[in-house]
Structures are given as structure tokens and as C-alpha cells.
C-alpha positions in Angstrom: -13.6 1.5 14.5 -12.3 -1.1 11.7 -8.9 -0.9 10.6 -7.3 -2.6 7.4 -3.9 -3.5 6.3 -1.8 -6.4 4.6 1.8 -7.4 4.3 3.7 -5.6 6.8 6.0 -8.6 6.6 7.7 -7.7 10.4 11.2 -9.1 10.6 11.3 -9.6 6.9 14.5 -7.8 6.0 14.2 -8.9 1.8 11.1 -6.8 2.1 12.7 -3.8 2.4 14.8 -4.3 -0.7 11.9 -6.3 -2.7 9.1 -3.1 -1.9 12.2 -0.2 -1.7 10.8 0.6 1.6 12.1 3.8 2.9 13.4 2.1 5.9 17.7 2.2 6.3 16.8 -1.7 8.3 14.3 -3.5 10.4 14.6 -1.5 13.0 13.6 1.7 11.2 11.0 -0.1 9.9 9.6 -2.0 13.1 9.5 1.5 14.9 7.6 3.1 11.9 5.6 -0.1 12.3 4.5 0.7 15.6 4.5 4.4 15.8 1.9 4.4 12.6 0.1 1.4 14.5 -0.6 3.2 17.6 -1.0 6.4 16.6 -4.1 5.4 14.7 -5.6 2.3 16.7 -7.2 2.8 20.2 -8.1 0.1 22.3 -11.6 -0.9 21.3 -10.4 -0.6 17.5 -10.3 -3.5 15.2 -7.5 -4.3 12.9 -7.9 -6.8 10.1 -4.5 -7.6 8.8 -4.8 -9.7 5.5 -1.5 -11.6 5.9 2.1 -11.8 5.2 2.4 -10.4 9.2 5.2 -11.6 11.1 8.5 -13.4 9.2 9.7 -14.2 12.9 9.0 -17.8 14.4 5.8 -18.2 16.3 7.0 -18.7 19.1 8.5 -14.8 19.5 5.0 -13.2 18.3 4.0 -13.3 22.1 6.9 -10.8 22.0 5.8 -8.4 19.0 1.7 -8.8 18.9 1.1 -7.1 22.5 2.5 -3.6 22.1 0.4 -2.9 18.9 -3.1 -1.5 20.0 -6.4 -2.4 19.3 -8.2 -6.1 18.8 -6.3 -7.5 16.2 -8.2 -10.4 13.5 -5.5 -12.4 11.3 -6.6 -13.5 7.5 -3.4 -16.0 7.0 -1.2 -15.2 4.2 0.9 -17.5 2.1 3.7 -16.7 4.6 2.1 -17.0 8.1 2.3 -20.7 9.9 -0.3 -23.3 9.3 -1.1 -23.7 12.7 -0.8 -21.9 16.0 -0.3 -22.3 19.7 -3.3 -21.9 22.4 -1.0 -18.9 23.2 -0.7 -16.9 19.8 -4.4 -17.7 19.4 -5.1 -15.5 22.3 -3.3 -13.1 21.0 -5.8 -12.4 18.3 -10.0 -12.4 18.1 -9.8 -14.5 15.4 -7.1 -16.2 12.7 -8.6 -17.5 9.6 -8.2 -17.4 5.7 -11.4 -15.4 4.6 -13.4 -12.9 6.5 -16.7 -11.2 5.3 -17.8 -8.5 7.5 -20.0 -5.1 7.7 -18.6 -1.7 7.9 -21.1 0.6 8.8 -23.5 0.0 5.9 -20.7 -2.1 3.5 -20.0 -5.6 2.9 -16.5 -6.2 3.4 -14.7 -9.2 1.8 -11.4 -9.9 2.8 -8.4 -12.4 1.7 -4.7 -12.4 1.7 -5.5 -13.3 -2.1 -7.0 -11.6 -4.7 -10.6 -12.4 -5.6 -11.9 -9.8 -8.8 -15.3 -12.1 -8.7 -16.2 -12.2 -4.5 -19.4 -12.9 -3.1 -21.9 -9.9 -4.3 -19.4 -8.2 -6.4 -22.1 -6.5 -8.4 -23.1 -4.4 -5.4 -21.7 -0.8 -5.2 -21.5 -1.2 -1.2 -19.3 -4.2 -1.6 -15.7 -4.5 -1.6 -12.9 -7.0 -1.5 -9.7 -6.2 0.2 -6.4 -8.5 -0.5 -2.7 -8.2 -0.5 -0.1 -10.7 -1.4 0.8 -9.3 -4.8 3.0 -6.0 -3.4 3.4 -4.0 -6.4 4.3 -6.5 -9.1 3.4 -7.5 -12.3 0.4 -9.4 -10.7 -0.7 -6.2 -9.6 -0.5 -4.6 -12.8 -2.6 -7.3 -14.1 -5.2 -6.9 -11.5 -5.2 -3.1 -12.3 -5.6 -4.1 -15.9 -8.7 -6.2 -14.7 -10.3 -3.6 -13.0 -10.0 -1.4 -15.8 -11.6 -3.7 -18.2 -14.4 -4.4 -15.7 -15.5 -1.0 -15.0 -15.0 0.4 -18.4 -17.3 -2.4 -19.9 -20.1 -2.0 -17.2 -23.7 -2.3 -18.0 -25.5 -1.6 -15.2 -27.0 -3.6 -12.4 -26.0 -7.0 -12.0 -22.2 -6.5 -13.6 -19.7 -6.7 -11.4 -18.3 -3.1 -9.5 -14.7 -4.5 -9.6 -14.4 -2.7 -6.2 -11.3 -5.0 -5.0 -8.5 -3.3 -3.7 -4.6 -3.9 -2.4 -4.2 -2.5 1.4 -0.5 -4.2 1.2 1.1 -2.1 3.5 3.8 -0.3 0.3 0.8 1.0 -1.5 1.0 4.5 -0.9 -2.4 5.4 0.3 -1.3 2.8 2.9 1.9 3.9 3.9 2.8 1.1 6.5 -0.4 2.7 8.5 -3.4 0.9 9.5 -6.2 2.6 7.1 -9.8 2.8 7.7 -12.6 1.8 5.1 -12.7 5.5 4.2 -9.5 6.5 3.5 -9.1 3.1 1.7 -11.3 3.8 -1.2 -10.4 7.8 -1.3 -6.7 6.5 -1.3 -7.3 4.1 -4.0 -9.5 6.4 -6.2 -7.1 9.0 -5.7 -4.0 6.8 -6.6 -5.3 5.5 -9.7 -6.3 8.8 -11.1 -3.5 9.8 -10.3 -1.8 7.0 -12.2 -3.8 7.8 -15.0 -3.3 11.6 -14.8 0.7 10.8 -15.2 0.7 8.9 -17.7 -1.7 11.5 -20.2 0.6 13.9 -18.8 3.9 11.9 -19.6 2.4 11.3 -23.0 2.2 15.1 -23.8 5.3 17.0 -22.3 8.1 17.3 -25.0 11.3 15.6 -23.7 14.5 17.9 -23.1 17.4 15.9 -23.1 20.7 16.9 -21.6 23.8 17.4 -24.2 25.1 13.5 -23.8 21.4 12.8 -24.6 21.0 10.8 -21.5 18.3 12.6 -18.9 15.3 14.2 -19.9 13.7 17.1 -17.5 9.9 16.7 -17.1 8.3 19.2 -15.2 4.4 17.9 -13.9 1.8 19.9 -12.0 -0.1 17.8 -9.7 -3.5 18.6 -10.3 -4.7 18.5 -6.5 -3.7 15.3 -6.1 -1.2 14.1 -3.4 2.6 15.0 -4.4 3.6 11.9 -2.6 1.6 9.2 -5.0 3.0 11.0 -7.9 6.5 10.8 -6.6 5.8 6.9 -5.9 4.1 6.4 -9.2 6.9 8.3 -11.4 9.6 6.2 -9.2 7.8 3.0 -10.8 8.7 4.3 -14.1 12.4 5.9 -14.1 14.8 6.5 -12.1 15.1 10.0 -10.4 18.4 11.6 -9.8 17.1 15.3 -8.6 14.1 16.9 -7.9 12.1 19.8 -6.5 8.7 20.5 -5.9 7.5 23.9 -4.8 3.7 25.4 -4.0 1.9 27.3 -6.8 0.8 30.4 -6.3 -2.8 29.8 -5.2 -1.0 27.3 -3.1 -3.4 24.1 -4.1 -0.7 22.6 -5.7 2.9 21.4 -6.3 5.0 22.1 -9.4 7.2 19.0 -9.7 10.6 19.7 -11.2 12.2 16.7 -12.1 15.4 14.8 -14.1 14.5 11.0 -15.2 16.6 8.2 -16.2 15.5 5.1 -17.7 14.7 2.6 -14.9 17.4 1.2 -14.1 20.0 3.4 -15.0 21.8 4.9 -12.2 22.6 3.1 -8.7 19.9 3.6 -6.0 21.0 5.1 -2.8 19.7 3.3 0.5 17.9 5.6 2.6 20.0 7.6 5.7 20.0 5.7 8.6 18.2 7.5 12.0 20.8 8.0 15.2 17.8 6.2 17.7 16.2 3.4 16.8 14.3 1.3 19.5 14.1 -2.5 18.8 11.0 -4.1 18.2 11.2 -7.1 20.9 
């Protein structure tokens, strides 16, 4: 089975800060690392990883690349060295800068870099998988793109704009090694979702606290995952308090929640666990 994921950044301790990774330090996060890793990836299991893998000089990935499972193929990222020894080259089946493979019956396209216009990007079965732009502006641009694209479609031979961010924050990804599968129902999911929230935003009358500085919004979730529309309101405001709880037919969550404006109150660092085991 084929495995996908991007910008896991290992030993990269800005990247906890840069992506607000839910990890107290790098050990938290090199533990989550490999208890997602494993827990998904058997033996005779592939794992492309599109780049941005290991911050730590080469010569102690002979240290960290052995104790994740599974066949491992690196597409280089903008921060992964130029060359390698004989040694780390054994490490994986292959180290390159663009892949193209099958899945099953897809074409799979794959780059640490964005490419909206890849090799037979008109075909529904196609798609391109990248990283490198986290959640940024870039990324909002891309989703932008992809908008435009499949809004102004006209049939065969325009492009499906099926190209997709597996970095390892998005959270359909979830620092966990994702299938083809769960890829594109993550993805579809996560962008309805985006789209849901914001019609939703658009249309619930604000209630502002006395001082008029927090206003209470109140969301139901519509059957799709309560954790992307925590992540998705979290790009938009700051969240002091909140509560979720099941409706009645138990399908979905009731989000009860008070907003600042991003940026507005200090964010607290996540609690740090009593065991952590190092990485190497």
C-alpha cells in the first residue's frame, strides 16, 4: 500500500511555532511522529514523503530513518541536502525531485512544489500531490486557483485542478502518513467544510459581550469533522472558550464558541506530557 505525506520537518523546532503544531517541543512532536508513522505503515508499505523531512544534519538520519516502517521514497524539498552519502541513499528506494507513479488505477504526480498545470491534468484520475507552502498565503492562493479552475470547467480537455497539499499541518493529514483515499476524502471534506464556514459565518448575527469585544457564534457542523472546523475557525479568530456537544440524533456536533479577532489575546502553548521518549 502507497502512503503520502510532506513537511514533517523532524528536528525543526521553528516549525512548531510557524504551523502552531500541537506539540509542547520536539520531542512531543518526534514521538507523535513515529507513533502515527508506525501505526499506519507495515513493512511492505510505501511512503512517498514530498520533502522538508529531516532539519537534522545528514549524517544523524542513519539515526532517525530506520525506526519508521515501511519502504520509504524521498521527493527533495527546498530544505533537504543536495547530495547524499552511499549510506543515507540506502536508507531509501529512491531520492529524487519529481515522481510520477500509479495508484491502483490513478496517475499520481508528485513534487515538494506546487504544479496546478502537471502532466495530464485534464484527466479526472490524475492528481498532483505537493507541500512546501504549509498554510500560508501561498496556500490561499493555490486554493484560490483551484477555485477558479474548477468553477470555469468546460468539459474534457480542461484541466481537473486535482492538486492537493499532504504537508503534514493540513488537518486531513494530521502528522500521519495518508493513503490516496483518505487524501482526496480529506481534501474534499476540508474545503467544503471551509466553504460551509464561511456561508455560515456570513449569516449568524454577532452577540457581542457588554465591553463590545467577543462575539459568541454558535455553528452546527453539518456531518463534517468537528476537528477541521475547529482548525479552520482557528485560522480566522482567536478562540478563548469553547464547547461542543452531540445532537440529539447524535450525527453531529453543536459548536459553542467565543471569538476574538486574530490576534487579540496571547496564545497558550500546549501542556507538556510527563514521558516523552527521544527520537535518536
Amino acid at each position: 500500500m502507497n502512503f503520502y505525506i510532506s513537511d514533517l520537518h523532524i528536528g525543526h523546532a521553528n516549525a512548531i511555532k510557524f504551523d502552531k503544531r500541537p506539540f509542547a517541543d520536539l520531542n512531543e512532536m518526534h514521538q507523535a511522529i513515529i507513533d502515527n508513522w508506525n501505526s499506519r505503515v507495515k513493512t511492505d508499505d510505501t511512503v512517498y514523503i514530498l520533502g522538508d523531512f529531516i532539519w537534522y544534519k545528514e549524517n544523524e538520519w542513519q539515526f532517525i530513518v530506520p525506526p519508521l516502517a515501511g519502504n520509504k521514497v524521498l521527493i527533495r524539498g527546498n530544505h533537504d541536502p543536495r547530495q547524499f552519502s552511499s549510506a543515507t541513499k540506502r536508507l531509501f528506494q529512491d531520492i529524487t525531485n519529481l515522481k510520477e507513479i500509479k495508484d491502483e488505477s490513478r496517475h499520481v504526480v508528485m513534487c515538494h512544489y506546487p504544479i496546478p498545470f502537471y502532466r495530464a491534468s485534464f484527466a479526472p484520475s490524475s492528481f498532483m500531490l505537493y507541500g512546501h507552502v504549509h498554510q500560508t498565503r501561498e496556500y490561499e492562493y493555490l486554493k484560490e486557483m483551484r477555485k477558479s479552475i474548477q468553477s470555469n470547467a468546460s468539459g474534457s480537455g480542461t484541466p481537473s485542478a486535482n492538486f492537493i497539499n499532504v504537508g503534514a499541518m493540513m488537518p486531513y493529514m494530521d502528522y500521519t502518513p495518508r493513503t490516496l483515499d483518505e487524501i482526496i476524502a480529506g481534501d474534499e471534506a476540508y474545503r467544503q467544510t471551509d466553504a460551509y464556514l464561511q456561508n455560515r459565518i456570513a449569516e449568524t448575527p454577532e452577540k457581542h459581550t457588554e465591553d463590545g469585544s467577543m462575539v459568541t457564534f454558535t455553528v452546527k457542523t453539518d456531518g463534517f469533522s468537528s476537528h477541521c472546523v475547529w482548525e479552520l475557525l482557528c485560522e480566522h479568530f482567536d478562540v478563548e472558550v469553547w464547547k461542543q456537544h452531540h445532537t440529539p440524533d447524535g450525527k453531529d456536533f453543536i459548536m459553542e464558541l467565543v471569538l476574538h479577532p486574530k490576534g487579540s489575546i496571547p496564545i497558550e502553548k500546549p501542556p507538556k506530557r510527563k514521558k516523552n521518549r527521544k527520537l535518536r
